[in-house]
Jmol script that loads the backbone (N, CA, C; Angstrom):
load data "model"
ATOM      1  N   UNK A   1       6.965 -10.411  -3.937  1.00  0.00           N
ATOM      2  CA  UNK A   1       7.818 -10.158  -2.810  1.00  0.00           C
ATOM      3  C   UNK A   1       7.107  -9.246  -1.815  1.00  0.00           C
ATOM      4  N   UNK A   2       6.497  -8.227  -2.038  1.00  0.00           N
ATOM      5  CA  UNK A   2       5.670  -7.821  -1.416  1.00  0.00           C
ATOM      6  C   UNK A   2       4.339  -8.318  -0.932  1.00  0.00           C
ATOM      7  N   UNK A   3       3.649  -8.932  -1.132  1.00  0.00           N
ATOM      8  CA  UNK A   3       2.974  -9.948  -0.439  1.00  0.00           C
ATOM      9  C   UNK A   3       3.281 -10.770   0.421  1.00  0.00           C
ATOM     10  N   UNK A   4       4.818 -11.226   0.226  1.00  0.00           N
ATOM     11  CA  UNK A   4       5.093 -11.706   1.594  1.00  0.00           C
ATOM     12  C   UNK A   4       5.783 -11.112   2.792  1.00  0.00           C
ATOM     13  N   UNK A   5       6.129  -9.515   2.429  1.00  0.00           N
ATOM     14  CA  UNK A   5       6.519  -8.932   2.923  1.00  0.00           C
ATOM     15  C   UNK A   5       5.218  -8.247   4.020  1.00  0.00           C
ATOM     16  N   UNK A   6       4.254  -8.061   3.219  1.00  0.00           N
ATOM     17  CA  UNK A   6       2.987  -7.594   3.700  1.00  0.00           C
ATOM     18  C   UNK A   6       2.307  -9.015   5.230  1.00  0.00           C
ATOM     19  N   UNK A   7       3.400 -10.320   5.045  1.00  0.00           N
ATOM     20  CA  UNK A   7       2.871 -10.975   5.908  1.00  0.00           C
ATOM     21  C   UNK A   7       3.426 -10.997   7.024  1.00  0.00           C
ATOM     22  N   UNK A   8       4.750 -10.228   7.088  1.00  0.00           N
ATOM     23  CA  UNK A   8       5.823 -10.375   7.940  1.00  0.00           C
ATOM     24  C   UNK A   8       5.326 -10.094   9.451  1.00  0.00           C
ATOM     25  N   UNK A   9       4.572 -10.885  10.920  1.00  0.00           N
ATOM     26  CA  UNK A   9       3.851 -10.015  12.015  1.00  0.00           C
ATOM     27  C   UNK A   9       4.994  -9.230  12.263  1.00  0.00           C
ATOM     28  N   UNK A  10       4.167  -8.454  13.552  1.00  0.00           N
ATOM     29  CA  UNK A  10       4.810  -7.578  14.322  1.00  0.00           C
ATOM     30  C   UNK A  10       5.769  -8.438  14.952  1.00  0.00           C
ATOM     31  N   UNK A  11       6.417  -7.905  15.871  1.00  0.00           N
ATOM     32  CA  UNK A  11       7.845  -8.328  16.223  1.00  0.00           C
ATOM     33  C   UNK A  11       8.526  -9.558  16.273  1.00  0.00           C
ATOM     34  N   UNK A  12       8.452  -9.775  14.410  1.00  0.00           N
ATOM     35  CA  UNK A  12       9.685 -10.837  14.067  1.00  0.00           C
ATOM     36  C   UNK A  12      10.241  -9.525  12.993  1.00  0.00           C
ATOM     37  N   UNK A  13      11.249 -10.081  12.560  1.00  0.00           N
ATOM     38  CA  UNK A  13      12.007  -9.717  11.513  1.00  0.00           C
ATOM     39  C   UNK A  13      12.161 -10.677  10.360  1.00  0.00           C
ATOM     40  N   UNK A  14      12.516  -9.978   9.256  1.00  0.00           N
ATOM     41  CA  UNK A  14      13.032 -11.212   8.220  1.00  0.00           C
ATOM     42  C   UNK A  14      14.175 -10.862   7.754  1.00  0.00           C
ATOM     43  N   UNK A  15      15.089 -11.552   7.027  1.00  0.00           N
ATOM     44  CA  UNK A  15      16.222 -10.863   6.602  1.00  0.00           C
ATOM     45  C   UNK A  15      15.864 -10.526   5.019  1.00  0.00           C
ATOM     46  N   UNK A  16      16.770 -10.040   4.017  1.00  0.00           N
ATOM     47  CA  UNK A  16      16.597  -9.536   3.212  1.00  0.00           C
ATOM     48  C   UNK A  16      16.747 -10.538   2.047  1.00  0.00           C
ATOM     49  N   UNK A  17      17.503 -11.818   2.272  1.00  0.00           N
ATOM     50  CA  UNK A  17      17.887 -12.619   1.841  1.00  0.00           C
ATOM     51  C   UNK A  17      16.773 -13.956   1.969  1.00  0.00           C
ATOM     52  N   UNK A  18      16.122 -14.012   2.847  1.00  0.00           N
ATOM     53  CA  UNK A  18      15.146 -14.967   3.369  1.00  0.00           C
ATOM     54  C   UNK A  18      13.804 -14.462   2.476  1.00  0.00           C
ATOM     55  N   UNK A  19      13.766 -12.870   2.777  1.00  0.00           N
ATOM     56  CA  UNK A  19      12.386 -12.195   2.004  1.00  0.00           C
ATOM     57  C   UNK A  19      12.388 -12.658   0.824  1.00  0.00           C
ATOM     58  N   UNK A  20      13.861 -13.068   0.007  1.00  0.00           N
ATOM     59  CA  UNK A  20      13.913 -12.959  -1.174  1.00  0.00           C
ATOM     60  C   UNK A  20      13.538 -15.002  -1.903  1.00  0.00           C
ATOM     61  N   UNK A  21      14.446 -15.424  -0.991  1.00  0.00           N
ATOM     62  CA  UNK A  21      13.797 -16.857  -1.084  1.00  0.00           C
ATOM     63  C   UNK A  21      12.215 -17.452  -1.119  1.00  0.00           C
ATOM     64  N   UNK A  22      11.261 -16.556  -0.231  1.00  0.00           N
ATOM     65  CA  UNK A  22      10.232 -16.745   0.514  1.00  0.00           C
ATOM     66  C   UNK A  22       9.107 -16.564  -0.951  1.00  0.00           C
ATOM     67  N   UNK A  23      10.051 -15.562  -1.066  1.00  0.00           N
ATOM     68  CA  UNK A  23       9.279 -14.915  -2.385  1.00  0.00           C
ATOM     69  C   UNK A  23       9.184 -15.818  -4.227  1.00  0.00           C
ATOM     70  N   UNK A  24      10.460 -16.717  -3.777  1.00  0.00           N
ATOM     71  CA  UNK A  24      11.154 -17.386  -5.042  1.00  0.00           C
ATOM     72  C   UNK A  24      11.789 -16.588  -5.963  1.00  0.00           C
ATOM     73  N   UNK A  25      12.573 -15.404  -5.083  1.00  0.00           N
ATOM     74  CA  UNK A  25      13.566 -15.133  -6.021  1.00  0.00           C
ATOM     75  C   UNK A  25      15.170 -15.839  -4.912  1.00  0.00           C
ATOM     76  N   UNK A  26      15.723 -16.855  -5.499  1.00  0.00           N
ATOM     77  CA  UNK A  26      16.410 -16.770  -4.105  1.00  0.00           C
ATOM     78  C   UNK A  26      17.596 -16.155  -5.007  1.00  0.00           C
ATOM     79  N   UNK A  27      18.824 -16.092  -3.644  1.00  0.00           N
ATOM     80  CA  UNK A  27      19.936 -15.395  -3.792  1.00  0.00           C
ATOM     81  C   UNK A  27      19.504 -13.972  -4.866  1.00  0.00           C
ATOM     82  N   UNK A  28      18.540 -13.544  -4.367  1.00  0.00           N
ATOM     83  CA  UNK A  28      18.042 -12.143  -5.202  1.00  0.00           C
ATOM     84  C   UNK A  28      18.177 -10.695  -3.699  1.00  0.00           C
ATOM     85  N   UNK A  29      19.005 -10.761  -3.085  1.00  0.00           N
ATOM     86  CA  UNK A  29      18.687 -10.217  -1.637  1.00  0.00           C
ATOM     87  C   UNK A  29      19.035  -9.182  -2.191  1.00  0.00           C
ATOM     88  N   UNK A  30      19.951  -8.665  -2.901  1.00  0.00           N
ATOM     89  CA  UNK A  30      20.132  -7.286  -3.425  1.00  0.00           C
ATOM     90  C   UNK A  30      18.808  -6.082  -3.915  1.00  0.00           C
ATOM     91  N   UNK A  31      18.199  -7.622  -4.855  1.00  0.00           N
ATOM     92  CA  UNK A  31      17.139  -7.061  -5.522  1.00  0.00           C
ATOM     93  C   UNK A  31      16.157  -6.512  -4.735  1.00  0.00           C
ATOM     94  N   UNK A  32      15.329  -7.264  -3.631  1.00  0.00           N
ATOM     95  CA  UNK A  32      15.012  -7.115  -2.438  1.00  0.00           C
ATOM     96  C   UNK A  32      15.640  -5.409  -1.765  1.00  0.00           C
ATOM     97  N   UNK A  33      16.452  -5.274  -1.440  1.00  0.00           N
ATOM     98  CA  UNK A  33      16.779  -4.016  -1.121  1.00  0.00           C
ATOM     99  C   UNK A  33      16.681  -2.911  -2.108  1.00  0.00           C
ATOM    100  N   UNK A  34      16.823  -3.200  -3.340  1.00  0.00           N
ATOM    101  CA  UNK A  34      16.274  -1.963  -4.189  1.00  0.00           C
ATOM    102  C   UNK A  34      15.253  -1.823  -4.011  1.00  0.00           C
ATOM    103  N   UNK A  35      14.211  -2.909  -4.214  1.00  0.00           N
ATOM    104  CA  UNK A  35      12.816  -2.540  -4.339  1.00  0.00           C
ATOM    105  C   UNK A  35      12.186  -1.772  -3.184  1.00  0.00           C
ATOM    106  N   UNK A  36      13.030  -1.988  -1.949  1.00  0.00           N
ATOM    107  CA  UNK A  36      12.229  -1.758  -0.732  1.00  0.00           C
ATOM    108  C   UNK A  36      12.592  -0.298  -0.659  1.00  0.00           C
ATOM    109  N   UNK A  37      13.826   0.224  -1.234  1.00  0.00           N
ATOM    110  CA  UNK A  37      14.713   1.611  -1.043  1.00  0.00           C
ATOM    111  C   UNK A  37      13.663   2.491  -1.715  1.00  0.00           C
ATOM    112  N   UNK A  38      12.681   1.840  -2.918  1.00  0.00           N
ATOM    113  CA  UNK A  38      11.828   2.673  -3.602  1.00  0.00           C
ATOM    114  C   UNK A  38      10.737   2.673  -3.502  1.00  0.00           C
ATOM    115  N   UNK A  39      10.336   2.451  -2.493  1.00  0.00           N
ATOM    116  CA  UNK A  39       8.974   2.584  -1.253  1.00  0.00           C
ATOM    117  C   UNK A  39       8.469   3.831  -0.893  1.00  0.00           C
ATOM    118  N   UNK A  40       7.252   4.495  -1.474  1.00  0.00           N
ATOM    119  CA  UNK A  40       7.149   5.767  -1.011  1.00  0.00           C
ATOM    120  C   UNK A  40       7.422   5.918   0.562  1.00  0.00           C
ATOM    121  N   UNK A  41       7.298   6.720   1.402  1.00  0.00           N
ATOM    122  CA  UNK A  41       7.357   6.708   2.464  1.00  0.00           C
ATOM    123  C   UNK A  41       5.759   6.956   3.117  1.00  0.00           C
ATOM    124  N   UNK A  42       5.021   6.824   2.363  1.00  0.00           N
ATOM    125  CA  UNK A  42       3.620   6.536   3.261  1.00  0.00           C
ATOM    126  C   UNK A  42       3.595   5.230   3.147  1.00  0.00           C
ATOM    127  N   UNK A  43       4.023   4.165   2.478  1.00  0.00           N
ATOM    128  CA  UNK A  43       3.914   2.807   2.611  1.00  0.00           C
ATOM    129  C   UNK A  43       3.054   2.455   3.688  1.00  0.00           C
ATOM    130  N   UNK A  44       2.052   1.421   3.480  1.00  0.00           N
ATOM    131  CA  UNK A  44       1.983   0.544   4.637  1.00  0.00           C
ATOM    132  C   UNK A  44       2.368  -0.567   5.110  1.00  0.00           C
ATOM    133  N   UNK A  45       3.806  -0.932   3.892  1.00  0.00           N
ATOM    134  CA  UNK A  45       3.961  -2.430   4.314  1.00  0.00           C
ATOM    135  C   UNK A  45       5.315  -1.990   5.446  1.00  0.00           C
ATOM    136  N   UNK A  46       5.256  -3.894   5.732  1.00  0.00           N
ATOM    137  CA  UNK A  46       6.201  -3.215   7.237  1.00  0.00           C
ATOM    138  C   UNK A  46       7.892  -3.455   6.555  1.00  0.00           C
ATOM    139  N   UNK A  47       8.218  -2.209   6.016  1.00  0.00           N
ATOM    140  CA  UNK A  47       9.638  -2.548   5.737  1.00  0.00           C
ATOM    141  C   UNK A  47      10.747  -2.231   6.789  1.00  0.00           C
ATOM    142  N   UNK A  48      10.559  -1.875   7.752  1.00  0.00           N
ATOM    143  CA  UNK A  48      10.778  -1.528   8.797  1.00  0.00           C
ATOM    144  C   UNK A  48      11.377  -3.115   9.708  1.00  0.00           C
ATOM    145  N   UNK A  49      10.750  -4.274   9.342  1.00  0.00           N
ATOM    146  CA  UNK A  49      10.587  -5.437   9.473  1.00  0.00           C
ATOM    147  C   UNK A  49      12.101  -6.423   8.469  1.00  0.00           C
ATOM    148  N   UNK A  50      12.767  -5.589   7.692  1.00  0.00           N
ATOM    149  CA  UNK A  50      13.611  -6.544   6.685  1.00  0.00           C
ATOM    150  C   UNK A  50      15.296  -6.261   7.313  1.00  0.00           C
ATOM    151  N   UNK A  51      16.110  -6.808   7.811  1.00  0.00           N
ATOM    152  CA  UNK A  51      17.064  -6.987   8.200  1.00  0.00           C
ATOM    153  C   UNK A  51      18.325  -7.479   7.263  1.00  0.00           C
ATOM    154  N   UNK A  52      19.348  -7.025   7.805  1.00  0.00           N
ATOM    155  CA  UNK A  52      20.437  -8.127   6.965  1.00  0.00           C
ATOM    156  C   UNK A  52      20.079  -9.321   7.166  1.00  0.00           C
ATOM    157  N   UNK A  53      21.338 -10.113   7.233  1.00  0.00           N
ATOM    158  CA  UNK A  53      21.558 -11.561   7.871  1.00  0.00           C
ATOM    159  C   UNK A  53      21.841 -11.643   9.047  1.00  0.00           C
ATOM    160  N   UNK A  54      22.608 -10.337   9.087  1.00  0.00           N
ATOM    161  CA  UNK A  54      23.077 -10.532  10.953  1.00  0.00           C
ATOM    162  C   UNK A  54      22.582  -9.544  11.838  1.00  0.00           C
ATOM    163  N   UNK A  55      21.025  -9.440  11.398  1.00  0.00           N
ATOM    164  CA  UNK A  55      20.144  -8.603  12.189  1.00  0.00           C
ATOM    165  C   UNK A  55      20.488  -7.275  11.936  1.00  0.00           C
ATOM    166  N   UNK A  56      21.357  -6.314  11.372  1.00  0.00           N
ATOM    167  CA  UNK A  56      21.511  -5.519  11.542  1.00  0.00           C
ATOM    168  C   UNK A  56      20.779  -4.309  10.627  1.00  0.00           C
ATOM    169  N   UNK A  57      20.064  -3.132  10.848  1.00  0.00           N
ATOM    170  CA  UNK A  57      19.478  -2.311  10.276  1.00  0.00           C
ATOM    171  C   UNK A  57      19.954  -1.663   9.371  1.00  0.00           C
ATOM    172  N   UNK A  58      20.015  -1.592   7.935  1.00  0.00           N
ATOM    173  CA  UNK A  58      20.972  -1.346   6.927  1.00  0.00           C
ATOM    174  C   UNK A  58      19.586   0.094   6.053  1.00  0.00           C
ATOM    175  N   UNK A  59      18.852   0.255   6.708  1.00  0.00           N
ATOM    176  CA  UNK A  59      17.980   0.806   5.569  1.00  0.00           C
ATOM    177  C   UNK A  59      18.395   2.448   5.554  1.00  0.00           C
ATOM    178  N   UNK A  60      18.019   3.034   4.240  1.00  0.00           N
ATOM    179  CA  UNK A  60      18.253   4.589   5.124  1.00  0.00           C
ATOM    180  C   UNK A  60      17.450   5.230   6.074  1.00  0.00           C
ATOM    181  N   UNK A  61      16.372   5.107   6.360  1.00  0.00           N
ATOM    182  CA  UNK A  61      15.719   5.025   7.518  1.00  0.00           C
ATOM    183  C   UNK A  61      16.188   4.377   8.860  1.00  0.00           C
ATOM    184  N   UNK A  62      16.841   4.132   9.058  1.00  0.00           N
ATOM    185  CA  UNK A  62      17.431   2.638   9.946  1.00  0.00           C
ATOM    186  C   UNK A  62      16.843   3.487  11.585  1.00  0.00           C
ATOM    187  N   UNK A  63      17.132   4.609  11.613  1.00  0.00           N
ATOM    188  CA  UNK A  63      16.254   5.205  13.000  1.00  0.00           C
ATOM    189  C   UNK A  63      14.833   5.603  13.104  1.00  0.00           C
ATOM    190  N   UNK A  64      14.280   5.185  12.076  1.00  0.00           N
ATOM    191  CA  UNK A  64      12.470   5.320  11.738  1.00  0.00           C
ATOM    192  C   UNK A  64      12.363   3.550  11.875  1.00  0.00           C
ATOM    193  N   UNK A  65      13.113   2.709  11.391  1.00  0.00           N
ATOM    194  CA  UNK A  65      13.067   1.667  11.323  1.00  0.00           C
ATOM    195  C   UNK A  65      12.876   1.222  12.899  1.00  0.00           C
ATOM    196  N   UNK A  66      14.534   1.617  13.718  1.00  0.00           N
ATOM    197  CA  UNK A  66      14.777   1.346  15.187  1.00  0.00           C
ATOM    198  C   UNK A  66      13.330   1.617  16.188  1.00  0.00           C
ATOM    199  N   UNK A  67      12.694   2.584  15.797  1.00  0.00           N
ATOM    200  CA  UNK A  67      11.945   3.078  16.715  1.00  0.00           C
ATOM    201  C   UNK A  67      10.042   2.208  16.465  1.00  0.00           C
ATOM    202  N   UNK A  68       9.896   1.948  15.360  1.00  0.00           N
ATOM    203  CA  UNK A  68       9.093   0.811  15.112  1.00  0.00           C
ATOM    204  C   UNK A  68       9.012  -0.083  15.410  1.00  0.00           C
ATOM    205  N   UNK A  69      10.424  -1.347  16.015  1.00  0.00           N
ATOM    206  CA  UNK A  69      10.364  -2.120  16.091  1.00  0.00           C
ATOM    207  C   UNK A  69      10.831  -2.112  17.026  1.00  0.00           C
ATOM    208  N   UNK A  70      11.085  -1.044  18.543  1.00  0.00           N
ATOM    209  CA  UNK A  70      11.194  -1.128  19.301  1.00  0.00           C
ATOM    210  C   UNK A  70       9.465  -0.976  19.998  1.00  0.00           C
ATOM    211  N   UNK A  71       8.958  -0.110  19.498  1.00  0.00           N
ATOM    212  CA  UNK A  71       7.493  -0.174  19.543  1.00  0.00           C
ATOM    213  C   UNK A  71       6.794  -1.664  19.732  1.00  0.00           C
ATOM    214  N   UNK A  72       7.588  -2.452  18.933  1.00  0.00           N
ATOM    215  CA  UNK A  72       6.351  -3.426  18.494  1.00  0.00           C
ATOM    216  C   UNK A  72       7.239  -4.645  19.831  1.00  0.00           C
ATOM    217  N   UNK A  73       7.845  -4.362  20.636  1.00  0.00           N
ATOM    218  CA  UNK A  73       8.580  -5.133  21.402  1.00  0.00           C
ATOM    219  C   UNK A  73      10.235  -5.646  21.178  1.00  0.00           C
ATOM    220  N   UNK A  74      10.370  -5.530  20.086  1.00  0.00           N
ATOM    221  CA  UNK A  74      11.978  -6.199  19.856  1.00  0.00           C
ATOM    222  C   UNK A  74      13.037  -4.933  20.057  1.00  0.00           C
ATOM    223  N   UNK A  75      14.053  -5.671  20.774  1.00  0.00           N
ATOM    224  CA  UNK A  75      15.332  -4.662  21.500  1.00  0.00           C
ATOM    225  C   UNK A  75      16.239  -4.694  20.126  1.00  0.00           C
ATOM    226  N   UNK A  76      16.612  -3.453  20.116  1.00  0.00           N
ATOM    227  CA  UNK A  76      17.347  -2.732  19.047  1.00  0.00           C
ATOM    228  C   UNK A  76      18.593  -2.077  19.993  1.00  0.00           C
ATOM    229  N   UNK A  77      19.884  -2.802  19.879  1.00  0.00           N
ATOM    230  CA  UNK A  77      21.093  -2.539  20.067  1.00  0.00           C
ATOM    231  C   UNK A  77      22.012  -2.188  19.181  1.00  0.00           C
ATOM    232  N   UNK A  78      22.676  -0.960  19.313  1.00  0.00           N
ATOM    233  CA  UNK A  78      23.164  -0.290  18.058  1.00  0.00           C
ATOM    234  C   UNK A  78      23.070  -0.783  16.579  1.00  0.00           C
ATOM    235  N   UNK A  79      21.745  -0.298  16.551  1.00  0.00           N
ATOM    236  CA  UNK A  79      21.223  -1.280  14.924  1.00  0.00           C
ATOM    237  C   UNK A  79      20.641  -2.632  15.143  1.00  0.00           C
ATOM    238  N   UNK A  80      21.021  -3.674  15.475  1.00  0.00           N
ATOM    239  CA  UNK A  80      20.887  -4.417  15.604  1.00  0.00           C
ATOM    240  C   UNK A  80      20.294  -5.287  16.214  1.00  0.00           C
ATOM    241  N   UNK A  81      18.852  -6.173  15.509  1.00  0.00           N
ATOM    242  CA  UNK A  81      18.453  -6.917  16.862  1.00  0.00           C
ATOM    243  C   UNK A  81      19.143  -8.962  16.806  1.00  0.00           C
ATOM    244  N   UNK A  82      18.552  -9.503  17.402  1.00  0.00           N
ATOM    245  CA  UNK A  82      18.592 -10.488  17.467  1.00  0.00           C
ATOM    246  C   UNK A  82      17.991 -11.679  16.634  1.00  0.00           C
ATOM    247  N   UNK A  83      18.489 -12.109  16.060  1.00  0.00           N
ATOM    248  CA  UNK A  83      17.854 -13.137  14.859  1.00  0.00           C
ATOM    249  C   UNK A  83      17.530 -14.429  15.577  1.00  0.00           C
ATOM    250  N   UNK A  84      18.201 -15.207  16.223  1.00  0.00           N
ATOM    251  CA  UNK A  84      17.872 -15.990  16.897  1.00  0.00           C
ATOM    252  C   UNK A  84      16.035 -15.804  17.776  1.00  0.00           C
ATOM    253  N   UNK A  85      15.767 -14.766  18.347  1.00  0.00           N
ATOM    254  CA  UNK A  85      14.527 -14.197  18.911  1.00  0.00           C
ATOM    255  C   UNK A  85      13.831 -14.095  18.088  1.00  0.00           C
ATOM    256  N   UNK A  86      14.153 -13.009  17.319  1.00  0.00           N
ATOM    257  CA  UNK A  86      12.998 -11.999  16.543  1.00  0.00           C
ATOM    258  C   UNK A  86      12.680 -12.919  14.807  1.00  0.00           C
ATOM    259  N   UNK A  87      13.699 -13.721  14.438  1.00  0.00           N
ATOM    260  CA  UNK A  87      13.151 -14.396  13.203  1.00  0.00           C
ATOM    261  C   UNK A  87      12.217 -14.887  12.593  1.00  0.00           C
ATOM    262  N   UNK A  88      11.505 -14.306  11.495  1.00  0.00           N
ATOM    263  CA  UNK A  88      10.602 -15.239  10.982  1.00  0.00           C
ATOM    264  C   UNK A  88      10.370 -16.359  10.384  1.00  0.00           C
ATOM    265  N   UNK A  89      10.067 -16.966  10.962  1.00  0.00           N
ATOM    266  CA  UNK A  89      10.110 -18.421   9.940  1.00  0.00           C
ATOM    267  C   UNK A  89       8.850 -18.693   9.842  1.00  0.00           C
ATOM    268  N   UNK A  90       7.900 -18.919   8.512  1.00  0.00           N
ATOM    269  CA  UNK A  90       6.308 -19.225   8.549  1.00  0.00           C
ATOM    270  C   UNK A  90       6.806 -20.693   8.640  1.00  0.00           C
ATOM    271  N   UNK A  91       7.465 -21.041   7.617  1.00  0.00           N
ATOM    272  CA  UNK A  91       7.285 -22.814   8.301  1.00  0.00           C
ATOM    273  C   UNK A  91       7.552 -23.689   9.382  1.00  0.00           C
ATOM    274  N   UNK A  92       7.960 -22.806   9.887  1.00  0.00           N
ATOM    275  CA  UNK A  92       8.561 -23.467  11.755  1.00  0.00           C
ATOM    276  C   UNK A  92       7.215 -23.175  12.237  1.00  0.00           C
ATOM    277  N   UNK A  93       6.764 -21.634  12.332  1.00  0.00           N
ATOM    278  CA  UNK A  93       5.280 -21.794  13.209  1.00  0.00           C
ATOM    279  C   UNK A  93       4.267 -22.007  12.577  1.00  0.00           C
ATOM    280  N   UNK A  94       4.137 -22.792  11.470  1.00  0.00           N
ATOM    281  CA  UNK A  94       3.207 -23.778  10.612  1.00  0.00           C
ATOM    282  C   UNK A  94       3.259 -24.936  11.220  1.00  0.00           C
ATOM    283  N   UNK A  95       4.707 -25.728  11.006  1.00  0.00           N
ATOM    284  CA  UNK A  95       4.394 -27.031  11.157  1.00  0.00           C
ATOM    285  C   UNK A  95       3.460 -27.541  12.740  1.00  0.00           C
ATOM    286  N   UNK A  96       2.925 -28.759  12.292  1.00  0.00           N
ATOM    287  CA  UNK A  96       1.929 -29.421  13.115  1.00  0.00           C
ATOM    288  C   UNK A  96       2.875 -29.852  14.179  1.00  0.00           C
ATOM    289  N   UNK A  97       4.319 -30.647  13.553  1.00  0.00           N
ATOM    290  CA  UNK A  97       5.135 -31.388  14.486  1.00  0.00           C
ATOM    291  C   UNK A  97       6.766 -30.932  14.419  1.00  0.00           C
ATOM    292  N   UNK A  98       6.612 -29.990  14.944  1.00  0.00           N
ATOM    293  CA  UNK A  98       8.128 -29.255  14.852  1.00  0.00           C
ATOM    294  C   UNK A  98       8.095 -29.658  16.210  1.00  0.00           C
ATOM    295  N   UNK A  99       9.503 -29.717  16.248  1.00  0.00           N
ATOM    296  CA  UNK A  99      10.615 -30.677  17.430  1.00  0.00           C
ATOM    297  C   UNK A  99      10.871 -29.570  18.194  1.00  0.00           C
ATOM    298  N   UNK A 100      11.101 -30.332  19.606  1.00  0.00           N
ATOM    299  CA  UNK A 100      11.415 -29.264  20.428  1.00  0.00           C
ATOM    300  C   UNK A 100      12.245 -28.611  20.418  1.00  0.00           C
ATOM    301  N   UNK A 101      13.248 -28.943  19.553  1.00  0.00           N
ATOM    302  CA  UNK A 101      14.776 -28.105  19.602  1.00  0.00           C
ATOM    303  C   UNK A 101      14.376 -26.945  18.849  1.00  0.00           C
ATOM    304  N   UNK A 102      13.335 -27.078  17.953  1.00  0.00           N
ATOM    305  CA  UNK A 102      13.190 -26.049  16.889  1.00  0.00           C
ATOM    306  C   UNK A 102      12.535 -24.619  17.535  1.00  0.00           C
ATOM    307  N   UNK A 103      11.558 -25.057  18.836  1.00  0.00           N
ATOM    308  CA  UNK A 103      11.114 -24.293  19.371  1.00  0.00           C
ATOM    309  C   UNK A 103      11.809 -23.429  20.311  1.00  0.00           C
TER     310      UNK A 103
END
end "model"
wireframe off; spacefill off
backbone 0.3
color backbone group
């Protein structure tokens, strides 16, 4: 899970639930948030980067979080950014022939 967490770029987000699929733990999103809660705080991975579902900043950090990822370009509205924008999806900007709607 951390390895793919370690892939997450700069200004997308992932949710916590997606991290956890990505990873092959699915419906493990809980688990996902423990592990990340026990992150030293010199970390270098970007946890700063893991969201709910509905974008919203749930971490206890959530204003170390806000200010990172306002850094890295994405707008942070009370907690919250935009999933539609900021989402990661590796297989959408993988595929060779993703449809225009997808884009």
């Amino acid at each position: 899970m951390l390895t793919v967490l370690a892939q997450v770029p700069a200004g997308k987000v992932v949710s916590f639930g997606d991290l956890a699929d990505m990873s092959g733990y699915p419906r493990r999103a809980r688990w996902v948030g423990s592990v990340l809660s026990k992150l030293p705080s010199s970390t270098k991975l970007p946890w700063h980067r893991v969201v709910n579902s509905q974008g919203t900043l749930t971490c206890p950090r959530a204003d170390l979080a806000e200010k990172r990822l306002t850094r890295e370009g994405i707008k942070v509205h009370q907690l919250k950014v935009s999933m539609l924008k900021h989402r990661w999806c590796p297989e959408r900007s993988t595929s060779k022939h993703a449809s225009p709607e997808e884009d």
